[in-house]
N, C-alpha and C positions, 0 to 999 in steps of 0.2 A: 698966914702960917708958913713957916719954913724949917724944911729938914734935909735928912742929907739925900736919900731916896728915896723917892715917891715912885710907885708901883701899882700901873694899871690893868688889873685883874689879879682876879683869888683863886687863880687854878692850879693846878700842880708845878707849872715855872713859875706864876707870880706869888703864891702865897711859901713856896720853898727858897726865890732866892729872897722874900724878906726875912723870913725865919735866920737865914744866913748870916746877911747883911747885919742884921738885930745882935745877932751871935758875934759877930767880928767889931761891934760896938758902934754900930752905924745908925742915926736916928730913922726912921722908918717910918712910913705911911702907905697903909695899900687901898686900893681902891676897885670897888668891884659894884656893877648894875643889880648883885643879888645879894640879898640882905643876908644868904647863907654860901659861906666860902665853900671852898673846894671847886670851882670852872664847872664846867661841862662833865667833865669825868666823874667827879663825884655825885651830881646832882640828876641830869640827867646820859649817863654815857657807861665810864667803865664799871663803876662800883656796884647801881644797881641792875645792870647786864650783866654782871655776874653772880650777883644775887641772885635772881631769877635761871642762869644758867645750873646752879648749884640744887633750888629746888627744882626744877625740872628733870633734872639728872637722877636725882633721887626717885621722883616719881617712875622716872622710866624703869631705873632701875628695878623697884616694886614689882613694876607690871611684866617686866619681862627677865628681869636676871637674876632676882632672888632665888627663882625657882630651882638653876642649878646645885647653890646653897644648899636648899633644905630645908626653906623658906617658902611658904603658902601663902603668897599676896594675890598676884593677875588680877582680875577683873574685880572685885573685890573693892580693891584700892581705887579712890578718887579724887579728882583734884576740887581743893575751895579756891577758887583764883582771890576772891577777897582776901582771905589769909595771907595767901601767897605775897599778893601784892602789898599787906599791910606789913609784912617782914621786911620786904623790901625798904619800902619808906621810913622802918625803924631804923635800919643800919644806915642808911643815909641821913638822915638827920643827926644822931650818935656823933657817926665823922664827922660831918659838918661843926658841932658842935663841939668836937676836939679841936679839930683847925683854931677855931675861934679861941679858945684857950690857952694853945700855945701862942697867939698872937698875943694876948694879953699879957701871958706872961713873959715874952720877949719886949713887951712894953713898946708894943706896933700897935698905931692906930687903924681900925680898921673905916674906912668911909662907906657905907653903901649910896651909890648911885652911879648916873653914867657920866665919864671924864670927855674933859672935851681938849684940848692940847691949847692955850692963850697964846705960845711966842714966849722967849727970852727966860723959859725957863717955869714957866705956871701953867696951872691945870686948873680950869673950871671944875667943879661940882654942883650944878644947881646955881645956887645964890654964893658958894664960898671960892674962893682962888686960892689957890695954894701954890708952893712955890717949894723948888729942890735943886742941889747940886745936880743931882741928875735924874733923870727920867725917864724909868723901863716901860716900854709898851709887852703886856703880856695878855692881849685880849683873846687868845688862840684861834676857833676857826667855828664855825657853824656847817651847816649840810648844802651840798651843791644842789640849786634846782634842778628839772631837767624839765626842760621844755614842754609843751605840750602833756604836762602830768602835774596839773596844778594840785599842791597841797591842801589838806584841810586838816589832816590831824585825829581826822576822826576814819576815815576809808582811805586816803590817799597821806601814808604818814611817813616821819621821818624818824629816826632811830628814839627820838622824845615820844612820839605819840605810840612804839610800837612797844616802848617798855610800859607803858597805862593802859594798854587794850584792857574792856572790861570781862569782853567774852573772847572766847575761842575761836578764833574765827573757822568756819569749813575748809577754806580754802585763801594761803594765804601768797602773793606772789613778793617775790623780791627780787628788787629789780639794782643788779649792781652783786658782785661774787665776792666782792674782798672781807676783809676781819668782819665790818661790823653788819652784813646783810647774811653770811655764813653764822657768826655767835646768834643772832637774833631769831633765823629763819629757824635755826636748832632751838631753840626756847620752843616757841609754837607748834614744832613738828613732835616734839615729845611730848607736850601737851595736847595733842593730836587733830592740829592742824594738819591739811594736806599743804606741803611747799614746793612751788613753782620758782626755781632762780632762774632770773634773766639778763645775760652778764653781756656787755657789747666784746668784748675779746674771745678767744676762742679755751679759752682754760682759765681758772679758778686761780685766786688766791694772788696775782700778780704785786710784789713781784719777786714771793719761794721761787728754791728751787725745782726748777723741771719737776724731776722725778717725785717729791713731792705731793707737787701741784694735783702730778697723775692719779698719784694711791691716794689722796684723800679726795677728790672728786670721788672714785670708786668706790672707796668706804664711805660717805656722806648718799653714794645711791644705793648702795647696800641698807642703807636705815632709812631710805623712803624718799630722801628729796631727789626730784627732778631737776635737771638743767638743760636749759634754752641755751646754746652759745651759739657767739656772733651774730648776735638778735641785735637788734634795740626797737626800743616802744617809740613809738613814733604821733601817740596817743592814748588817753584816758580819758574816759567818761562817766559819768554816775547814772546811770538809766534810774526810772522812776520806781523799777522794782526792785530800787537797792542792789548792793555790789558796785561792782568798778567794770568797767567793760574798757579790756586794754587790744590797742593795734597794735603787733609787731613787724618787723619786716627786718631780710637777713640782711648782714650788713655789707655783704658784698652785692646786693641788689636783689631783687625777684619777687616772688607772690608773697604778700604780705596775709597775715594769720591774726584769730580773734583768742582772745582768754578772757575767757570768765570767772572775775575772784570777788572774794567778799572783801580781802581787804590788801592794800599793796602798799608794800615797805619801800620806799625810794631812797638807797644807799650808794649811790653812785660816786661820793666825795665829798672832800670838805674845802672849803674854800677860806681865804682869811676873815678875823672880822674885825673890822676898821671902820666900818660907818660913822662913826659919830665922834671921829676922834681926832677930824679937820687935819689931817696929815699932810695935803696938798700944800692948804692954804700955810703954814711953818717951812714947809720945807723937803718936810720927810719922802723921800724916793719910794718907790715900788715900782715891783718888776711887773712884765705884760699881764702877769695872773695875780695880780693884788698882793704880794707880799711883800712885807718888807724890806729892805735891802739893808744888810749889814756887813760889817767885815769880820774880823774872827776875832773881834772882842766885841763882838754884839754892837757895834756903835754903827747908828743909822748915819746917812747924809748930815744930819744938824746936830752939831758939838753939843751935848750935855744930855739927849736925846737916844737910847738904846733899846733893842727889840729883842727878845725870846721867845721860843714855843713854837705853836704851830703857826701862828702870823708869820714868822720868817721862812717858813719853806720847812723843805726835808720831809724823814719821817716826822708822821703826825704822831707821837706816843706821849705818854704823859710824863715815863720815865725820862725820856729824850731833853723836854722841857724841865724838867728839873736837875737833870746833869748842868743844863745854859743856864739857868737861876741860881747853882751853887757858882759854876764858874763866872757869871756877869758880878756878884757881890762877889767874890775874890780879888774881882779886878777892880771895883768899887773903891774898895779895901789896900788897896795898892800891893795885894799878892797875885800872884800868877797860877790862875785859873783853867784848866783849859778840860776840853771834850773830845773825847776819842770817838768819834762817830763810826768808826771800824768796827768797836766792842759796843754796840745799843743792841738789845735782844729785840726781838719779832716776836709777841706769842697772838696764837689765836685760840678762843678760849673753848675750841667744839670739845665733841667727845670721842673719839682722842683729842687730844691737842696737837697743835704745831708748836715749834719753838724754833728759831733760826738766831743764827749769830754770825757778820763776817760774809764771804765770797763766798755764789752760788760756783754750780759749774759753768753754768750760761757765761757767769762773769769772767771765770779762767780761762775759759777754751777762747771768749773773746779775744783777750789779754796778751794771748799766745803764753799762758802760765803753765809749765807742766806740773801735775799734782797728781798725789794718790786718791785711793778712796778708802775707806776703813768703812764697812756697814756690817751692822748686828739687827738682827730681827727680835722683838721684844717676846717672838715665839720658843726663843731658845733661852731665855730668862725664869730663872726660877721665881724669883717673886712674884710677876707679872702672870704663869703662870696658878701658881699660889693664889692670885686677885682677879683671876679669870680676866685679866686684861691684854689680851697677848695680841691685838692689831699694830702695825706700826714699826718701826727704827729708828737707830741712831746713825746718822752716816755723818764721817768726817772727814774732810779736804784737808791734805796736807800738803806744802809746796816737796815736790819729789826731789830736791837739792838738798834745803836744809832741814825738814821734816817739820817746820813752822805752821801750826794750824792755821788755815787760811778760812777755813769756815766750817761752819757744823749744824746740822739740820734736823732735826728731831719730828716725829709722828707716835704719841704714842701715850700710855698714861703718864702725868703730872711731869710732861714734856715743858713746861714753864718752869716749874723750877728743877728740873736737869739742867738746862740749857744754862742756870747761874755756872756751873763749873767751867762751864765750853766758853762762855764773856770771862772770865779769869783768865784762863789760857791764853786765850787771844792778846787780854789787855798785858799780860804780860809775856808776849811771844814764846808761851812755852810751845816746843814739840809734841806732836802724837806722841812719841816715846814716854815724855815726862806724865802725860796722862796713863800710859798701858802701866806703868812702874810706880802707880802710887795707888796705895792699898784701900778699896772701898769696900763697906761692910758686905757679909752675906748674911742672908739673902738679901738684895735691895735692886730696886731698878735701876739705880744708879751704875751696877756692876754693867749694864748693858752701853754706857759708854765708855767704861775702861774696854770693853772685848770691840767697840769700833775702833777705837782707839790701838789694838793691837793687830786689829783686822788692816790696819792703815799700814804694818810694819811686817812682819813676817808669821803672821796669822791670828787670827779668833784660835781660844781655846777650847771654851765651849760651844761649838758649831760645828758639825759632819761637813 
């Protein structure tokens, strides 16, 4: 069989840029090892991590913030994790079976199984060969080992096994501080696990900004979880009376410490995933950490042969990956394509959220960049306020010559989607100014980025 591109994986770069490609009148075929599209993200990662983030919240909310309301929940209020988890599994499948739909209807064939790369332009599946103009690798990336803390899935899990936990665990460690050991760890802790984070760096969240990093480590110990920095585990064991029995030791040397948990989350990164898909034996490059190596139209080392997602490096986001699958089918397409990696958002989905867009300060003061800051506290926000959400900010970098947003950083409620106006700006180099001069509803949280915004020029209005 032959088309014009063949597309290995169904996750949000492979199953978007076919959707595309299909769209710009390109014949299509994708191929994925799971009989139900959507990657990782959908299946096991972003969609039902935040399913689970979403009911959990609520729960919490029940138990603890109704009450200022006028609302009589507390104790009261119980979790069914069955439920829980079966809500979960319904929204995922749902998508998944949208995915599937619009392939159909884009009239993309979809293959399940695993692809293996032939040479000169064909792909194994099983028993069938197929064959294409060109050929996107978009298998994205899987969870990084860590040595000495061998998985099972069931005590010792990876971001898969900690969205299927049956019970609650007493006490749960997570070992690794970024996006998805902080979303998960909060899952369980509101569901009233005790959480132990255990981060080999010395601060959360790398790589926010500073400031940041600091206030939501603090508000994350304000609501119960602990953190271990410049630890690392050095060992994991399952004693016979169950649990995990973890060795730590600090990372700049010394007396090493025992923890005892029921069950431990190993979040430490993701790496590419390429196994099975004979890259060497073709051609195809990688760099010293397994990725694929492309140039800035996604073409790997061997003509007809192209990479997107998380396999090629960079931020690991699904969004990210799908900006390179609409741009790799533009180029497919013989239009011009391309990815502003300056405007990709950052969210992390705790409670509050994070949301970043664009240069830290870390990154300007590097740079030797002079820049302002603009910051609003979501305390001086009426709506937020009004929602009894008042932890958190907006702060925004602007270059102090031309008033050019350079970056914008958010803490704070439905800090993901704020942060869509502040990637606008950016992608289209508007000024602070152009943000503080353009009229947003009241009351709204939104109004607490136009006052960072004005905070960046000759002051917040509503702030003493």
């Amino acid at each position: 069989m032959t088309c014009d591109v063949l597309i290995i994986g169904g996750g949000p770069g492979g199953y978007v840029c076919a959707l595309r490609a299909a769209q710009l009148g390109l014949k299509v075929v994708c191929i994925d090892q799971r009989a139900a599209l959507g990657g990782t993200c959908l299946n096991v990662g972003c969609i039902p991590s935040k399913a689970l983030l979403h009911s959990s919240h609520l729960f919490d909310e029940a138990r603890h913030g109704f009450a200022s309301h006028g609302i009589d929940g507390g104790a009261a209020v119980t979790v069914d994790l069955k439920t829980m988890m079966a809500r979960k599994t319904r929204i995922v499948e749902g998508l998944a079976q949208g995915i599937a739909m619009l392939l159909r209807k884009g009239g993309i064939e979809h293959v399940a199984g695993t692809a293996c790369l032939a040479g000169g332009g064909r792909v194994r599946v099983g028993e069938r060969m197929l064959e294409a103009r060109a050929i996107v690798i978009a298998t994205g990336a899987e969870p990084v080992p860590l040595p000495g803390v061998p998985v099972d899935e069931e005590r010792i899990v990876t971001s898969t096994g900690a969205l299927s936990l049956t019970t609650v665990p007493e006490h749960l460690a997570v070992i690794g501080a970024g996006a998805i050991g902080l979303e998960l760890g909060s899952v369980w802790k509101r569901l009233g696990a005790r959480v132990t984070v255990i981060e080999y760096r010395d601060h959360i969240l790398p790589p926010m900004d500073g400031e940041v990093r600091q206030s939501m480590r603090r508000l994350l110990e304000r609501q119960g979880m602990t953190f271990k920095l410049a630890r690392k585990v050095i060992a994991a064991e399952r004693p016979p009376q169950g649990g995990v029995a973890l060795t730590l030791e600090p990372v700049a040397g010394g007396t090493t410490e025992s923890l005892a948990v029921d069950v431990v989350l190993v979040a430490v990164g993701r790496q590419p995933c390429t196994g099975s898909l004979n890259l060497a034996e073709v051609g195809v490059a990688c760099d010293a950490r397994g990725f694929v190596v492309v140039d800035g139209q996604f073409r790997t080392t061997v003509t007809g042969i192209h990479a997107i997602g998380d396999v090629i490096g960079g931020a690991m986001l699904a969004h990210k990956a799908e900006e390179e699958g609409i741009a790799l089918a533009e180029h497919l397409a013989g239009r011009a394509g391309h990815v502003n990696y300056a405007a990709v958002p950052s969210v992390v989905y705790t409670a509050p959220e994070v949301a970043a867009v664009g240069r830290t300060e870390e990154d300007l003061r590097e740079a030797g960049v002079a820049y302002t800051v603009g910051r609003f506290p979501f305390a001086a926000n009426a709506r937020a306020r009004c929602n009894g959400e008042t932890e958190g900010f907006v702060k925004i970098l602007a270059d102090a010559r031309t008033d050019r947003v350079l970056g914008a950083h958010i803490i704070g409620p439905q800090a993901g989607e704020l942060i869509a106006a502040m990637v606008l700006g950016v992608e289209f180099s508007a000024a602070a100014e152009d943000i503080a001069r353009t009229c947003h509803a009241h009351p709204s949280l939104a109004e607490a980025v136009r006052e960072a915004a004005l905070a960046a020029g000759e002051g917040a209005l509503h702030l003493s």
